[in-house]
mmCIF file as gemmi writes it, N, C-alpha and C atoms, coordinates in Angstrom:
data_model
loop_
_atom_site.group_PDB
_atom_site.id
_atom_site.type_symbol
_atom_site.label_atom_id
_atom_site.label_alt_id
_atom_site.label_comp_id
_atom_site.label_asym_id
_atom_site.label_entity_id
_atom_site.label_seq_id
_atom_site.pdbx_PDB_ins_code
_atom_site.Cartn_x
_atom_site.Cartn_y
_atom_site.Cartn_z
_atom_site.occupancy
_atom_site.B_iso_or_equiv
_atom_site.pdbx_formal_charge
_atom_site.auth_seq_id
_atom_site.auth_asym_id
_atom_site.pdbx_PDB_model_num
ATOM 1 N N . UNK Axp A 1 ? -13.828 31.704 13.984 1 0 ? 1 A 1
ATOM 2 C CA . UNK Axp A 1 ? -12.504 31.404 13.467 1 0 ? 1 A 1
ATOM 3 C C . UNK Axp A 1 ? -12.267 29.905 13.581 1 0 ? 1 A 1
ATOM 4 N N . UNK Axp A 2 ? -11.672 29.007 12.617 1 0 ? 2 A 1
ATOM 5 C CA . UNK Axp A 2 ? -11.685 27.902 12.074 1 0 ? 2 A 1
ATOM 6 C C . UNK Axp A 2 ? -10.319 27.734 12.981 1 0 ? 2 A 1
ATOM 7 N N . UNK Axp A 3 ? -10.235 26.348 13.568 1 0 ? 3 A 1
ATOM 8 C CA . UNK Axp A 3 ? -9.017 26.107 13.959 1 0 ? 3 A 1
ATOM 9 C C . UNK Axp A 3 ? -7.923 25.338 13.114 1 0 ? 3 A 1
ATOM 10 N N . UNK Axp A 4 ? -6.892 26.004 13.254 1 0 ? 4 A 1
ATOM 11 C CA . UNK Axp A 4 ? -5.831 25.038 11.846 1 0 ? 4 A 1
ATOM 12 C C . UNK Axp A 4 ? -5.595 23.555 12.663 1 0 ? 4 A 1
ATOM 13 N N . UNK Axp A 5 ? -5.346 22.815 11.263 1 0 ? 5 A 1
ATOM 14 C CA . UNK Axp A 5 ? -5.328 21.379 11.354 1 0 ? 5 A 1
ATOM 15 C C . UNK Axp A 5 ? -3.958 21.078 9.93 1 0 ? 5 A 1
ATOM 16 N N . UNK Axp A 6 ? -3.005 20.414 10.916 1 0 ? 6 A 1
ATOM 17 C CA . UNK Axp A 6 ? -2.201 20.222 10.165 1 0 ? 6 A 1
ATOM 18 C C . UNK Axp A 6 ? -1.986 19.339 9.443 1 0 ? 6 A 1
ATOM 19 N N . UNK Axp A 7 ? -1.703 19.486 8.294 1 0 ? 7 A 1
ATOM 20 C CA . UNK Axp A 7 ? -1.777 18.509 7.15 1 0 ? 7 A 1
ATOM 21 C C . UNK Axp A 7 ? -0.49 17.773 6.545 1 0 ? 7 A 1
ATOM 22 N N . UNK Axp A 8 ? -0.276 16.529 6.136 1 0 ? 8 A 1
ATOM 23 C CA . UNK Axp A 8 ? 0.351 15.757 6.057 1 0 ? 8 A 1
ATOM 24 C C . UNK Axp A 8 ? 0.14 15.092 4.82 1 0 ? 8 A 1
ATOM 25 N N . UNK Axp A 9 ? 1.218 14.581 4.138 1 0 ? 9 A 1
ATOM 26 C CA . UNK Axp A 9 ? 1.41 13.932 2.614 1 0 ? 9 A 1
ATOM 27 C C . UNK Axp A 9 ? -0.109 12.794 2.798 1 0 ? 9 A 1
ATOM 28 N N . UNK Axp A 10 ? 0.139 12.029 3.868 1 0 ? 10 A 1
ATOM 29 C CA . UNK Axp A 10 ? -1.48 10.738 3.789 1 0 ? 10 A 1
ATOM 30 C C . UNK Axp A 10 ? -2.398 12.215 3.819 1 0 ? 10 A 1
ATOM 31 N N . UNK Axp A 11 ? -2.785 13.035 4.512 1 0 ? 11 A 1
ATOM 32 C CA . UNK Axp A 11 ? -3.778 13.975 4.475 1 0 ? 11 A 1
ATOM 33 C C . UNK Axp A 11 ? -4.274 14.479 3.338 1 0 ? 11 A 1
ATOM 34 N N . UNK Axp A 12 ? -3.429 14.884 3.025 1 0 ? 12 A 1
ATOM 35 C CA . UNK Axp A 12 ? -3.434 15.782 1.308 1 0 ? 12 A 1
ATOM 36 C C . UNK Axp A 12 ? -3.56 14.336 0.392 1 0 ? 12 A 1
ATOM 37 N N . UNK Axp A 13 ? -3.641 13.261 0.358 1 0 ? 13 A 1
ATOM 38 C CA . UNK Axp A 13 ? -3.925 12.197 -0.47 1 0 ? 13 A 1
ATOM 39 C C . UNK Axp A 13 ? -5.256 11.435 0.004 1 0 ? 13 A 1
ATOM 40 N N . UNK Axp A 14 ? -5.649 11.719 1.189 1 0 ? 14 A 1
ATOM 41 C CA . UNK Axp A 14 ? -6.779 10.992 1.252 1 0 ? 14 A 1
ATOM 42 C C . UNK Axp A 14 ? -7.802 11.107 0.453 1 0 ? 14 A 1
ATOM 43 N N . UNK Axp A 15 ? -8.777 10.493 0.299 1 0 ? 15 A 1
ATOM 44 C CA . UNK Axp A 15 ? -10.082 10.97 -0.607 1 0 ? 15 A 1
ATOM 45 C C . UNK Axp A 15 ? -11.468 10.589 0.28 1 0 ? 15 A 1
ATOM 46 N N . UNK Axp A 16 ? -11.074 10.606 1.98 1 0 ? 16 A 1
ATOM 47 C CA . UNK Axp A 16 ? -12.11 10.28 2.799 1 0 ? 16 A 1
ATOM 48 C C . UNK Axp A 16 ? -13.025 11.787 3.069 1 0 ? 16 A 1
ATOM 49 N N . UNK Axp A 17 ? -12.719 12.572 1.977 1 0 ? 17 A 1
ATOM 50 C CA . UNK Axp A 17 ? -13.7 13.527 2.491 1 0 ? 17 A 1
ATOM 51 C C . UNK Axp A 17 ? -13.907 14.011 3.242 1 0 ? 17 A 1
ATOM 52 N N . UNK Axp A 18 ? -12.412 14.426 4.014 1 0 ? 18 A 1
ATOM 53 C CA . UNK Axp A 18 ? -12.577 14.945 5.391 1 0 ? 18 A 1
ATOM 54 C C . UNK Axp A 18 ? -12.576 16.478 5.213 1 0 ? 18 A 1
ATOM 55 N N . UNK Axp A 19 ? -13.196 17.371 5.958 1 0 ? 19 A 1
ATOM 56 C CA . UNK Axp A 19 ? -13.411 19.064 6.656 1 0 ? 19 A 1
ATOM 57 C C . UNK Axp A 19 ? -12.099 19.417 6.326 1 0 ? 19 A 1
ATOM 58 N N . UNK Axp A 20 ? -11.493 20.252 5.748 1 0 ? 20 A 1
ATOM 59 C CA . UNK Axp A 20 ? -10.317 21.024 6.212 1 0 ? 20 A 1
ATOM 60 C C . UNK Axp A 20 ? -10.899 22.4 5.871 1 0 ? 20 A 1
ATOM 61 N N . UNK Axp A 21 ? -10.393 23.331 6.683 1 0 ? 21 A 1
ATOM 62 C CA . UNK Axp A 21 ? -11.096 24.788 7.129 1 0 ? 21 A 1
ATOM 63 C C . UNK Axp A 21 ? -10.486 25.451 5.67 1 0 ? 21 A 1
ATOM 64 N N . UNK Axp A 22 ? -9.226 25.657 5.526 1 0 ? 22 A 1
ATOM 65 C CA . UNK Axp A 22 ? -8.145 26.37 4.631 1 0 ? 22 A 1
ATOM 66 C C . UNK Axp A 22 ? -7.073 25.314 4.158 1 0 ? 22 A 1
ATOM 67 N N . UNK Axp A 23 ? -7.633 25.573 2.422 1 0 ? 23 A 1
ATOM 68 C CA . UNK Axp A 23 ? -6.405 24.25 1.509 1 0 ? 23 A 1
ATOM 69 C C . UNK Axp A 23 ? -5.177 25.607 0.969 1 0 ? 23 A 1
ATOM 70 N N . UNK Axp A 24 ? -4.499 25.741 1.076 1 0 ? 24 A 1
ATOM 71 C CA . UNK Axp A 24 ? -2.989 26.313 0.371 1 0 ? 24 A 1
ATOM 72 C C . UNK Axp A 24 ? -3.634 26.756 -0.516 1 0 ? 24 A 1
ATOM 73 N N . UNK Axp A 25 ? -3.263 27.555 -1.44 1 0 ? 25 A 1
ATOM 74 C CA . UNK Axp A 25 ? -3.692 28.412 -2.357 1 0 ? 25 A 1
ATOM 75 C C . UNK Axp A 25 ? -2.934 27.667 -3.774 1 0 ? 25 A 1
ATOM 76 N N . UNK Axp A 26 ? -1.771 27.02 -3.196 1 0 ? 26 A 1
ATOM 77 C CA . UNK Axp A 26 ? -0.421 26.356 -3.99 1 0 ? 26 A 1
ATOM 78 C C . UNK Axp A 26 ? -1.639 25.379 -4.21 1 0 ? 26 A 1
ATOM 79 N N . UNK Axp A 27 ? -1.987 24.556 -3.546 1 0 ? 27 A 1
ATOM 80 C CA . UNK Axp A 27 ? -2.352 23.33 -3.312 1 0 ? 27 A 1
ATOM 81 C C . UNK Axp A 27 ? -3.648 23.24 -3.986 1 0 ? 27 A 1
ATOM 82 N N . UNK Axp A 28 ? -4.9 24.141 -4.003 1 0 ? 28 A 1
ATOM 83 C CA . UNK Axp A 28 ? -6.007 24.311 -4.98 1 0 ? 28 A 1
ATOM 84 C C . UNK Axp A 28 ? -5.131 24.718 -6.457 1 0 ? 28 A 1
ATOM 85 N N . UNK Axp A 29 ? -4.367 25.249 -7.08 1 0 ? 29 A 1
ATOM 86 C CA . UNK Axp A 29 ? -4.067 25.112 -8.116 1 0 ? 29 A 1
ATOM 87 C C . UNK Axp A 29 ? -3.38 24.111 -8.615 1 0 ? 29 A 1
ATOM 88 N N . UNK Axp A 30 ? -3.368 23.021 -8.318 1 0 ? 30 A 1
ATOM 89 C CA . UNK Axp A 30 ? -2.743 21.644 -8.831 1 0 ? 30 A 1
ATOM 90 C C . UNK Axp A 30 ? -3.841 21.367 -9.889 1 0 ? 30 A 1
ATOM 91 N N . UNK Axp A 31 ? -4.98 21.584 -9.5 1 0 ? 31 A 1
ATOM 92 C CA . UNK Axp A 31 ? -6.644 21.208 -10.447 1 0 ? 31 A 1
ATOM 93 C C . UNK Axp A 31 ? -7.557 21.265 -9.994 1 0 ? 31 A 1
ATOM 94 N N . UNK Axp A 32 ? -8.591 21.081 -10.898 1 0 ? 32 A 1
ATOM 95 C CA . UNK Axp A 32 ? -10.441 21.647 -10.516 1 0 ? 32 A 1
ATOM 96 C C . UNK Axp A 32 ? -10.7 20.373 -9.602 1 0 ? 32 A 1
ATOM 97 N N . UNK Axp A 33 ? -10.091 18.853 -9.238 1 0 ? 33 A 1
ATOM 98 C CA . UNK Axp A 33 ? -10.856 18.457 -8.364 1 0 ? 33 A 1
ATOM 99 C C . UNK Axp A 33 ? -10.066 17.914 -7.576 1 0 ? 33 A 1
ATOM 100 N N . UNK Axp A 34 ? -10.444 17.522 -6.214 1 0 ? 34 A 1
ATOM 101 C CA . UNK Axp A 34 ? -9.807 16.998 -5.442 1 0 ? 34 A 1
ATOM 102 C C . UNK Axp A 34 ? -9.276 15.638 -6.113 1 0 ? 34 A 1
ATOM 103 N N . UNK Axp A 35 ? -9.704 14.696 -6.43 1 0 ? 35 A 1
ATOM 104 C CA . UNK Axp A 35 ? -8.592 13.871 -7.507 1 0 ? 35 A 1
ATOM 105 C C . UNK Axp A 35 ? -7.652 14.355 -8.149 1 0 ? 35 A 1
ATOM 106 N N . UNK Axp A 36 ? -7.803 15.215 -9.176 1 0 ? 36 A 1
ATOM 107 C CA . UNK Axp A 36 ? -6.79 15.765 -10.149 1 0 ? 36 A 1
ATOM 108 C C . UNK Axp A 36 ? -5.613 16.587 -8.648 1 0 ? 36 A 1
ATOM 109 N N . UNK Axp A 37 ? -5.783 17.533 -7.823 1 0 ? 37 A 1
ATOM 110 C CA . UNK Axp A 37 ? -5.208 17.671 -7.05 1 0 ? 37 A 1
ATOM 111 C C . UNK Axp A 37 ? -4.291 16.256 -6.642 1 0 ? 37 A 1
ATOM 112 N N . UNK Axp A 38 ? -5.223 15.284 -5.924 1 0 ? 38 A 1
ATOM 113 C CA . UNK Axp A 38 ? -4.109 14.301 -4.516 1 0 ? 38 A 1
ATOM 114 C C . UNK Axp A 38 ? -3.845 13.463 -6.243 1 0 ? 38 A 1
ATOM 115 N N . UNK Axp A 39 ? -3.769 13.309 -7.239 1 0 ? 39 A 1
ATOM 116 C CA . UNK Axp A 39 ? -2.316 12.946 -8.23 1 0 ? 39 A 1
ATOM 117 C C . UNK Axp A 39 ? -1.321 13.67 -8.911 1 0 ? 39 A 1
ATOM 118 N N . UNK Axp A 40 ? -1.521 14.869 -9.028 1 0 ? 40 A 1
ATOM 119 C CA . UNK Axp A 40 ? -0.748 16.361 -9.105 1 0 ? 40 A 1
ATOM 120 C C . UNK Axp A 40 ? 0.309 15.814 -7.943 1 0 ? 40 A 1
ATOM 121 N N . UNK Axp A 41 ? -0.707 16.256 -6.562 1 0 ? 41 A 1
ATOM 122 C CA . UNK Axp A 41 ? 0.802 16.245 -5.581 1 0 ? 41 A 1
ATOM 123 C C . UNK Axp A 41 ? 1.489 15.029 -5.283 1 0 ? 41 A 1
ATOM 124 N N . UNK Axp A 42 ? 0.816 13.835 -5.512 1 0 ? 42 A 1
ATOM 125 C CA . UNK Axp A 42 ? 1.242 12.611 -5.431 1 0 ? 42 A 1
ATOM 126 C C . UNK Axp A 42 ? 2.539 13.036 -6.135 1 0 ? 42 A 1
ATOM 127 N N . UNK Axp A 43 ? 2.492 13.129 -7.624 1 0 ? 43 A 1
ATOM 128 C CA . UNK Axp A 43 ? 3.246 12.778 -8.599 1 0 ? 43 A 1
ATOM 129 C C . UNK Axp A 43 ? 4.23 14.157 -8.314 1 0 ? 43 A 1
ATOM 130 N N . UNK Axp A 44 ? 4.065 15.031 -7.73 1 0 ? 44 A 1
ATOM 131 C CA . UNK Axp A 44 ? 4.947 16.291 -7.085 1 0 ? 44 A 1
ATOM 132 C C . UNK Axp A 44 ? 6.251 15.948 -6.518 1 0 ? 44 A 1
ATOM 133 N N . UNK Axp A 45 ? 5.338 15.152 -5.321 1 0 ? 45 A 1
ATOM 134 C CA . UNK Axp A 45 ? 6.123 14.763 -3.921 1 0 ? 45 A 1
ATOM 135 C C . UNK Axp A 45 ? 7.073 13.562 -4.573 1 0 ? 45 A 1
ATOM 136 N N . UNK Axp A 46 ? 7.246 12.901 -5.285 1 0 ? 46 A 1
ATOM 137 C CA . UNK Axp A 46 ? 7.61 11.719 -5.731 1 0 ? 46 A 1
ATOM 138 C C . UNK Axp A 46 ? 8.484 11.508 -6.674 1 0 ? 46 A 1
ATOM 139 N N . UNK Axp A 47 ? 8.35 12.825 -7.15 1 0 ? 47 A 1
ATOM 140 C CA . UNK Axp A 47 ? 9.509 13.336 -8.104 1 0 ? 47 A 1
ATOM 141 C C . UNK Axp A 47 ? 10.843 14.106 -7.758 1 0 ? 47 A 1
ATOM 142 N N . UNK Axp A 48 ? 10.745 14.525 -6.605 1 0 ? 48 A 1
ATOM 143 C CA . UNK Axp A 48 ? 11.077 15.614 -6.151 1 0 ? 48 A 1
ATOM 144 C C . UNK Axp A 48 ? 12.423 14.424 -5.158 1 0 ? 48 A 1
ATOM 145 N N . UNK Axp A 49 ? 12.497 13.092 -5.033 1 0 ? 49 A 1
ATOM 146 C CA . UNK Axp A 49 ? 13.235 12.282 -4.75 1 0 ? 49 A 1
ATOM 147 C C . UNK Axp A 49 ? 13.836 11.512 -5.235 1 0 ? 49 A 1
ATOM 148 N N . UNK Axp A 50 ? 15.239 11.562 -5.295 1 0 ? 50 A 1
ATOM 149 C CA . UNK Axp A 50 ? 15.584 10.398 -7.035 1 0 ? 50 A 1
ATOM 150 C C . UNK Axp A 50 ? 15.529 9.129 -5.87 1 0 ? 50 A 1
ATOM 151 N N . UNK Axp A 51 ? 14.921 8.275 -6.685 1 0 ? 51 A 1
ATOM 152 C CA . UNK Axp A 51 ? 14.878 6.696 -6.461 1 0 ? 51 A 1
ATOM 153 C C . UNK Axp A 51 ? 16.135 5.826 -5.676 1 0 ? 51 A 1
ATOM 154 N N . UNK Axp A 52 ? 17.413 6.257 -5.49 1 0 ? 52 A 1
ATOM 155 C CA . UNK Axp A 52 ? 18.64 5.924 -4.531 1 0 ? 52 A 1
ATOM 156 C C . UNK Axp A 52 ? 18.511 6.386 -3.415 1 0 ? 52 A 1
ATOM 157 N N . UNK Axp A 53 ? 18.373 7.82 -3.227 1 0 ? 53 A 1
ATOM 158 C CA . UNK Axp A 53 ? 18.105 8.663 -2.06 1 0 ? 53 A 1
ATOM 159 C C . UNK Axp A 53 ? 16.503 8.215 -1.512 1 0 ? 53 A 1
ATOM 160 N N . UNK Axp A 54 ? 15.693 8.671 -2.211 1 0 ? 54 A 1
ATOM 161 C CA . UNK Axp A 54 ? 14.832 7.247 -1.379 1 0 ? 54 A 1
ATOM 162 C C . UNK Axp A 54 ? 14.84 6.306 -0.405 1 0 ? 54 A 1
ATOM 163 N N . UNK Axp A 55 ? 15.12 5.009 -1.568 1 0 ? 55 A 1
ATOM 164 C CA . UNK Axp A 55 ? 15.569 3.947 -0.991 1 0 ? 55 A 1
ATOM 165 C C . UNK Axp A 55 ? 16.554 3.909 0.412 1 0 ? 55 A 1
ATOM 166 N N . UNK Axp A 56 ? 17.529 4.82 0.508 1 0 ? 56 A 1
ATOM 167 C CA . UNK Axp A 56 ? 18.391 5.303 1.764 1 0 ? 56 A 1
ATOM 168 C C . UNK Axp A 56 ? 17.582 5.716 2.678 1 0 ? 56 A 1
ATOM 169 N N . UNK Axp A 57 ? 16.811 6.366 2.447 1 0 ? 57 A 1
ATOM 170 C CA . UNK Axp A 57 ? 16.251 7.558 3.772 1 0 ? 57 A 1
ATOM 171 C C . UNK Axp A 57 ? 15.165 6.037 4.059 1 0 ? 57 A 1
ATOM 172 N N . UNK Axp A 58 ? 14.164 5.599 3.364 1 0 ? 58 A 1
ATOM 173 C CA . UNK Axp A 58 ? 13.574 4.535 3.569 1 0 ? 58 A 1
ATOM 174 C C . UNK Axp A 58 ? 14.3 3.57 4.819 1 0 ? 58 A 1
ATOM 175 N N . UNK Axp A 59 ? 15.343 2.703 4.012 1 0 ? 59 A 1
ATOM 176 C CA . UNK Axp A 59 ? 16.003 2.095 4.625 1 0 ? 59 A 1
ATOM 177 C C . UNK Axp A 59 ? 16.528 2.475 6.182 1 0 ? 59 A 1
ATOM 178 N N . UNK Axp A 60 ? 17.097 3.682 6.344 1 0 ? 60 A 1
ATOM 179 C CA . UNK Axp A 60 ? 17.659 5.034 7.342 1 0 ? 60 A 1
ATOM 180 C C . UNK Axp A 60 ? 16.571 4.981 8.51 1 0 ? 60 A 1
ATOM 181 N N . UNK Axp A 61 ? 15.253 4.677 7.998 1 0 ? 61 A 1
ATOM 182 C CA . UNK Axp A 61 ? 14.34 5.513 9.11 1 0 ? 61 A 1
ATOM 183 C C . UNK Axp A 61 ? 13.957 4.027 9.923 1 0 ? 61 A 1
ATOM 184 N N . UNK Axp A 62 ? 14.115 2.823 8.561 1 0 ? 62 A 1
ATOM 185 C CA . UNK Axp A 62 ? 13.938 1.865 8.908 1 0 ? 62 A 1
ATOM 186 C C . UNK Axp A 62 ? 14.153 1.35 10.495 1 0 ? 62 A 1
ATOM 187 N N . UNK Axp A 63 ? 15.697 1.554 9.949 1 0 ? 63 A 1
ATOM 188 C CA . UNK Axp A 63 ? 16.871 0.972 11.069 1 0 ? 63 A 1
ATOM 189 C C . UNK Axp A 63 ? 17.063 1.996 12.379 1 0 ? 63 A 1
ATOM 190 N N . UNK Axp A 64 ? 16.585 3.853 12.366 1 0 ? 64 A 1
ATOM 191 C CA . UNK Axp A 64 ? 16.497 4.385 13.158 1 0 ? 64 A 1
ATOM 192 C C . UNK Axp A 64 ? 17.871 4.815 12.562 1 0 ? 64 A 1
ATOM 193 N N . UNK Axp A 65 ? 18.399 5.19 11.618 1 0 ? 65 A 1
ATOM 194 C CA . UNK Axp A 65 ? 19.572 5.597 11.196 1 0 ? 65 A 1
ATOM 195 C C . UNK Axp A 65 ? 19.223 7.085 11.132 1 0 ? 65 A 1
ATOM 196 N N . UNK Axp A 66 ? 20.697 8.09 10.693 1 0 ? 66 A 1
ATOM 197 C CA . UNK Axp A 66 ? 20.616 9.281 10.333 1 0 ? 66 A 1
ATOM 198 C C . UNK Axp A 66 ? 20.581 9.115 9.015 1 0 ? 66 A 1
ATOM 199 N N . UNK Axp A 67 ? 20.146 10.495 8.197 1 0 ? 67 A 1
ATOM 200 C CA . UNK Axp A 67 ? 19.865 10.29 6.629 1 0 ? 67 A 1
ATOM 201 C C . UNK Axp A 67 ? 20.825 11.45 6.383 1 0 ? 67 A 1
ATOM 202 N N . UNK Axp A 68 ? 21.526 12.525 7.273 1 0 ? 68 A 1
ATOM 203 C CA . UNK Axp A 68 ? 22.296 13.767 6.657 1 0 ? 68 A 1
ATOM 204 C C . UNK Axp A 68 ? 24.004 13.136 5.755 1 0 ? 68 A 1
ATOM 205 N N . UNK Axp A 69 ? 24.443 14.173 5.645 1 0 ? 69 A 1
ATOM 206 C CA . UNK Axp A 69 ? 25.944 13.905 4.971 1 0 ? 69 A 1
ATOM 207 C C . UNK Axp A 69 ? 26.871 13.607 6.143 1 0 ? 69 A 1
ATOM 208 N N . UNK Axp A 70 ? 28.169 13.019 5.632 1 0 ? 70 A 1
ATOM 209 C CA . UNK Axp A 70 ? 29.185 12.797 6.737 1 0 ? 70 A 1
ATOM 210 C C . UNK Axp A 70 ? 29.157 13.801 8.035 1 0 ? 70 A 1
ATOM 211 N N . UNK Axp A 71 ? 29.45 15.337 7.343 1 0 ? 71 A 1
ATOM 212 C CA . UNK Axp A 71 ? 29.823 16.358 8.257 1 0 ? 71 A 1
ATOM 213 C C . UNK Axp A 71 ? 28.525 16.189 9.324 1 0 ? 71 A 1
ATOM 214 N N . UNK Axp A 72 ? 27.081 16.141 8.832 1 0 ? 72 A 1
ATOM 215 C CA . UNK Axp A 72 ? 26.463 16.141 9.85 1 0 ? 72 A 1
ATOM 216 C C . UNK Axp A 72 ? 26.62 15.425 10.696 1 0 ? 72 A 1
ATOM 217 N N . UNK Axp A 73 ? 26.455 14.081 10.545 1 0 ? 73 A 1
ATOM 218 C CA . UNK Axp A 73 ? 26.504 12.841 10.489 1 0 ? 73 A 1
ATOM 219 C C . UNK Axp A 73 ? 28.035 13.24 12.213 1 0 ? 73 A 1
ATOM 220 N N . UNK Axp A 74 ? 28.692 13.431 11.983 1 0 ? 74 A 1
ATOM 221 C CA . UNK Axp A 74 ? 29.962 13.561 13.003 1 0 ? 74 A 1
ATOM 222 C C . UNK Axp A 74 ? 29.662 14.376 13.92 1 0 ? 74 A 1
ATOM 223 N N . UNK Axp A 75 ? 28.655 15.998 13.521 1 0 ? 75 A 1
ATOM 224 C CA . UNK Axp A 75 ? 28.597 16.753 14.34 1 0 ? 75 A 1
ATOM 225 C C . UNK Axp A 75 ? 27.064 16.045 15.294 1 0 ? 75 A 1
ATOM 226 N N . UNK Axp A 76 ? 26.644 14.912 14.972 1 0 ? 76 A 1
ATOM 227 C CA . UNK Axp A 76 ? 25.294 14.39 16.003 1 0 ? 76 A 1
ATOM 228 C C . UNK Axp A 76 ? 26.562 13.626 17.28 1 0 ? 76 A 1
ATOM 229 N N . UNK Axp A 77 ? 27.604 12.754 16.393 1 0 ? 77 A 1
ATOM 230 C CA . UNK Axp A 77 ? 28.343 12.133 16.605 1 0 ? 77 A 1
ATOM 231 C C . UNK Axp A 77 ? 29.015 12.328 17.936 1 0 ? 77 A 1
ATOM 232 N N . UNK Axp A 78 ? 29.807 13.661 17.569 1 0 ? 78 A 1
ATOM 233 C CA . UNK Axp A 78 ? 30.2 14.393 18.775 1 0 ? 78 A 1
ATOM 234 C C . UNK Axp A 78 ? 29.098 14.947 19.867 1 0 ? 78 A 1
ATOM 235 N N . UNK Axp A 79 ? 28.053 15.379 19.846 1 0 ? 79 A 1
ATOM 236 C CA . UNK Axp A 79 ? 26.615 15.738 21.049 1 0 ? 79 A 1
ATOM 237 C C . UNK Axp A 79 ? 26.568 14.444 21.311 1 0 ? 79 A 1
ATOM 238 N N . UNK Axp A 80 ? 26.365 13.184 20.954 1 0 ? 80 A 1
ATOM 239 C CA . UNK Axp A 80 ? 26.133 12.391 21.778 1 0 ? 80 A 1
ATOM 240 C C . UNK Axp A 80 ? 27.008 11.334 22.295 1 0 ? 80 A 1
ATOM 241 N N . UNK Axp A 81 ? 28.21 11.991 21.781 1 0 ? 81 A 1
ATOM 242 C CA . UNK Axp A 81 ? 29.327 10.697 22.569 1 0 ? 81 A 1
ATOM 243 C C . UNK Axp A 81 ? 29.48 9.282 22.345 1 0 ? 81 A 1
ATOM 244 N N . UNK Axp A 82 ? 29.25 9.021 20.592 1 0 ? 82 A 1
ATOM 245 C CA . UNK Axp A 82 ? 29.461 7.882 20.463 1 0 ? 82 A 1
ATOM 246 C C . UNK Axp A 82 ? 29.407 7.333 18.829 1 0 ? 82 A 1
ATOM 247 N N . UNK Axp A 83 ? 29.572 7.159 18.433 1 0 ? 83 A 1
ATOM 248 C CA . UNK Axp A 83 ? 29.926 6.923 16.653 1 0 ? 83 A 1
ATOM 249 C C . UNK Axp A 83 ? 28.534 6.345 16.469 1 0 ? 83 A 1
ATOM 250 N N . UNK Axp A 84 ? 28.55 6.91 15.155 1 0 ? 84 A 1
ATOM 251 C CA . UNK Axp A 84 ? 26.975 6.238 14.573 1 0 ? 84 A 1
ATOM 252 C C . UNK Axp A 84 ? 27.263 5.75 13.167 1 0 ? 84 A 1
ATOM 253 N N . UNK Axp A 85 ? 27.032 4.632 12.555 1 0 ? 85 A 1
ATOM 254 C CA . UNK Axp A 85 ? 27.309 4.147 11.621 1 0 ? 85 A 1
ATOM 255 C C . UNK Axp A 85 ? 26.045 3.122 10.875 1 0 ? 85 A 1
ATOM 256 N N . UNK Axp A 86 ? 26.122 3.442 9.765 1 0 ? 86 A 1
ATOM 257 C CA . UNK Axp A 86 ? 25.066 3.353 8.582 1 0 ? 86 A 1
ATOM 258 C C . UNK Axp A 86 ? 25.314 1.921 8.195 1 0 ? 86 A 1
ATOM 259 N N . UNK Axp A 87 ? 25.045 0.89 8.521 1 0 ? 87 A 1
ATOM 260 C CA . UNK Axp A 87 ? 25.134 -0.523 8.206 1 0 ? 87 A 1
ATOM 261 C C . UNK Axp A 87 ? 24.165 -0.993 7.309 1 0 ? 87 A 1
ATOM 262 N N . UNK Axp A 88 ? 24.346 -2.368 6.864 1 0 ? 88 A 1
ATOM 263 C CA . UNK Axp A 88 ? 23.55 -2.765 5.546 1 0 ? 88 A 1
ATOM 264 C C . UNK Axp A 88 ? 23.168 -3.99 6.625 1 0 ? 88 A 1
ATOM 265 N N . UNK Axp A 89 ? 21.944 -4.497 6 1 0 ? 89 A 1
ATOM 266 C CA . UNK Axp A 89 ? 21.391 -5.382 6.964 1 0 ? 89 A 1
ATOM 267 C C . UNK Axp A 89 ? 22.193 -7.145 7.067 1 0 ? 89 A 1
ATOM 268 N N . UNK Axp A 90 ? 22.976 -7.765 7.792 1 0 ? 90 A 1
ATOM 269 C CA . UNK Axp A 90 ? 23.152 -9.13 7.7 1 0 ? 90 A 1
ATOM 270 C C . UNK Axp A 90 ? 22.391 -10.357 7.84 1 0 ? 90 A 1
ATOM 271 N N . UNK Axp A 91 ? 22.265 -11.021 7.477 1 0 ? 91 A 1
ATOM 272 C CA . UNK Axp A 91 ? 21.83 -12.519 7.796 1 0 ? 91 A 1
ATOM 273 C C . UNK Axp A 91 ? 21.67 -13.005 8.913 1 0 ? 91 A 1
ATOM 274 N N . UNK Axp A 92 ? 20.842 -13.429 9.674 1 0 ? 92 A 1
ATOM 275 C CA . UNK Axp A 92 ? 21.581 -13.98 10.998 1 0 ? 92 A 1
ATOM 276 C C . UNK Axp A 92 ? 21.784 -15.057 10.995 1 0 ? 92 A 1
């Protein structure tokens, strides 16, 4: 028995030819080769984000920000006892 190895967006795009025991069943029908596959899901994963929201969560993870809506956003707010706020970067 093959041990699972978890796979990740760089994983599923590499083309280093690495071992994986079991590919998704989803994931072999993208196409007949591992190229045609990692630009299938490339172009999957990439679509599946409009270009504003992006750029936010980008920016978000940047700064160590939250990426949810207000309501969430208040209910982290309240567990940790202290306002969290989404700033744009200044000049120094």
């Amino acid at each position: 028995m093959g041990r699972t190895i978890p796979l990740s967006y760089n994983a599923r795009l590499s083309d280093r030819g690495s071992v994986i025991p079991d590919h998704d069943p989803c994931y072999l029908a993208l196409g007949n080769s591992g190229e045609e596959r990692r630009l299938r899901y490339r172009e999957y994963v990439e679509s599946a984000i409009p270009v504003g929201e992006w750029a936010f969560i980008q920016e978000s993870v940047a700064r160590g920000q939250l990426t949810g809506d207000g309501r969430y956003i208040e209910e982290v707010e309240k567990i940790i006892g202290r306002r969290i706020e989404h700033r744009r970067p200044v000049r120094p």
